[in-house]
C-alpha positions as CSV (number, residue, x, y, z in Angstrom):
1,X,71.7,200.7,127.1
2,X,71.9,198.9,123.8
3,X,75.2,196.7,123.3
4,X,76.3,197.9,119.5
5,X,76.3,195.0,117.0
6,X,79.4,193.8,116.7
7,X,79.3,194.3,112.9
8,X,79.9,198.0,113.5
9,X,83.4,197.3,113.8
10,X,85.8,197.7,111.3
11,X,88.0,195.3,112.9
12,X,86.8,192.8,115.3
13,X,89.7,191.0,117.3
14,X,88.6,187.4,118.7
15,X,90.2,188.0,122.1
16,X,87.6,190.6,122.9
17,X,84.9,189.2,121.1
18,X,81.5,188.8,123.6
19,X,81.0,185.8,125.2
20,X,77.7,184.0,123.2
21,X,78.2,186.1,120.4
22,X,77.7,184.1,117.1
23,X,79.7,186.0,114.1
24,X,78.7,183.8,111.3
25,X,75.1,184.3,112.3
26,X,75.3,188.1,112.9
27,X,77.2,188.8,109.4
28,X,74.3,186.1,107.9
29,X,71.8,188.4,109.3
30,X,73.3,191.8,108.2
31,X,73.6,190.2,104.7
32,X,70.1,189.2,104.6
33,X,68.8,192.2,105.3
34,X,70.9,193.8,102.3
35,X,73.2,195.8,102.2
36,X,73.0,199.1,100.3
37,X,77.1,199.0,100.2
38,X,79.7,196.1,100.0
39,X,80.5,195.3,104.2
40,X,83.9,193.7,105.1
41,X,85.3,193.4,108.7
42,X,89.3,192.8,109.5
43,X,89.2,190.2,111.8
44,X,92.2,189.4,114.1
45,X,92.9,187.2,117.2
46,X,94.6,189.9,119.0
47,X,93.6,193.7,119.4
48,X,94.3,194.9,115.5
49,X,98.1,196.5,115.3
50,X,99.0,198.2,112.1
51,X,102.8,197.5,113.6
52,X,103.1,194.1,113.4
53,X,104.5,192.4,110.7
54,X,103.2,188.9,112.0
55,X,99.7,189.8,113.1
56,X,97.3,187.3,111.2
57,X,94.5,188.9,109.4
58,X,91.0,187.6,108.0
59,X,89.2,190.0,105.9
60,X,85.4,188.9,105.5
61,X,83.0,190.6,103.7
62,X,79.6,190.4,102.3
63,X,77.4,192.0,99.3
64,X,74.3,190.4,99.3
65,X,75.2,186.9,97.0
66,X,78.9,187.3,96.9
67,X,81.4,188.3,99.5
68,X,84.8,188.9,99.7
69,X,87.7,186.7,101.4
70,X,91.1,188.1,101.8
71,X,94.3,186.2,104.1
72,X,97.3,188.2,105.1
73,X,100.1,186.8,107.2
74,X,103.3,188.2,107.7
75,X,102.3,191.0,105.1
76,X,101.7,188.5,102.2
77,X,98.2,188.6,100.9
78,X,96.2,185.4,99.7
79,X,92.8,185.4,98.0
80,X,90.7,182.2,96.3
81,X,91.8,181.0,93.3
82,X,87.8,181.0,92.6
83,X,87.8,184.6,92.9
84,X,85.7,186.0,90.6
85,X,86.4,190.3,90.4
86,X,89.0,190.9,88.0
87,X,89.8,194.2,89.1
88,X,90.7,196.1,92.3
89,X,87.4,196.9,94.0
90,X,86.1,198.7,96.7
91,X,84.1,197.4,99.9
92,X,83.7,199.5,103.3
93,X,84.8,198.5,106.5
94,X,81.7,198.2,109.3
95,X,79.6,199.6,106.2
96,X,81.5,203.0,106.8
97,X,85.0,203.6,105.2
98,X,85.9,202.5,101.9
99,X,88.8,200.1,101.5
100,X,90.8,198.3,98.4
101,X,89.7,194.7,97.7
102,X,92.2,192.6,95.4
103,X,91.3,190.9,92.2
104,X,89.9,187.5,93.0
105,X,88.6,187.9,96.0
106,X,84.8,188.2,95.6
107,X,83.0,184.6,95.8
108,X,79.9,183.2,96.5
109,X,78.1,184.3,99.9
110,X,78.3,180.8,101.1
111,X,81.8,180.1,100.4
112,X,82.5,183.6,102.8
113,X,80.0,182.3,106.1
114,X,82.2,178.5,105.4
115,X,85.3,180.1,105.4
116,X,84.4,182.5,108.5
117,X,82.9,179.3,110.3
118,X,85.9,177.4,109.7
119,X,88.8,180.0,111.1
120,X,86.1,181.0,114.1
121,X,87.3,177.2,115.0
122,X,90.4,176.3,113.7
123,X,92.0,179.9,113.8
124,X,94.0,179.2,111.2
125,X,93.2,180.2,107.4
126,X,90.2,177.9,106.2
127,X,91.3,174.8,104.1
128,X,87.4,175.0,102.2
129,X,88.8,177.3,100.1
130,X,91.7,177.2,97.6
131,X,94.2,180.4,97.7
132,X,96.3,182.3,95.6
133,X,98.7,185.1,96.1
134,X,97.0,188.1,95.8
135,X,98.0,191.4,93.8
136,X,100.3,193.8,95.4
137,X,98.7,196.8,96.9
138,X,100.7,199.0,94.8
139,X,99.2,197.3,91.9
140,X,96.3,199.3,91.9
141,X,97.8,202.8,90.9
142,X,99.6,201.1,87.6
């Protein structure tokens, strides 16, 4: 049996994360190999709950040389000042299921596996990049 890669999840808790796994490395790899579609992965230290109103979140994703970086703490989104999409866009979660992406929060690829590196050891939401509040949801139907 085949273990799946763990960037088939959508949303890939740190808890349960396999022991030896590298994330920076595996997104890297998936990036370099192209994507055909924008990738971006929820990433949590606990199991994901769509409950909680504290549950950190770290959205990460990747489109060959940008990628998207996206910080949510008790329900108050944060994306780079840097950003450079102006507009709501879409990327898919696990490659699969398309989801909203604020304005600002596409940068450059390297900026997304510093940041990723960074929370993978600090768990706390990466100081390499400079963050803004990001649009309201809601924003994106007016």
């Amino acid at each position: 049996m085949t273990a799946t890669p763990v960037t088939d999840r959508a949303y890939i808790d740190l808890e349960s994360l396999p022991a030896g796994v590298d994330l920076v490395r595996e997104v890297r790899s998936l990036n370099e190999a192209g994507v055909e579609v924008p990738w971006m992965w929820v990433i949590t230290e606990q199991a994901f709950d769509i409950h909680s109103k504290t549950q950190v979140m770290f959205v990460v994703g990747v489109n060959n040389a940008v990628g998207v970086l996206h910080w949510d703490a008790a329900r108050r989104g944060d994306v780079p000042k840097t950003g450079t999409n102006p507009e709501w866009i879409g990327y898919f979660l696990a490659g699969s299921h398309e989801s909203p992406v604020p304005p600002h929060a596409e940068v450059p690829i390297d900026l997304v596996y510093q940041a990723l590196a960074e929370f993978l050891t600090t768990r706390t939401r990466p100081t390499c990049v400079q963050w803004q509040e990001a649009a309201h949801p809601m924003s994106q139907f007016t």
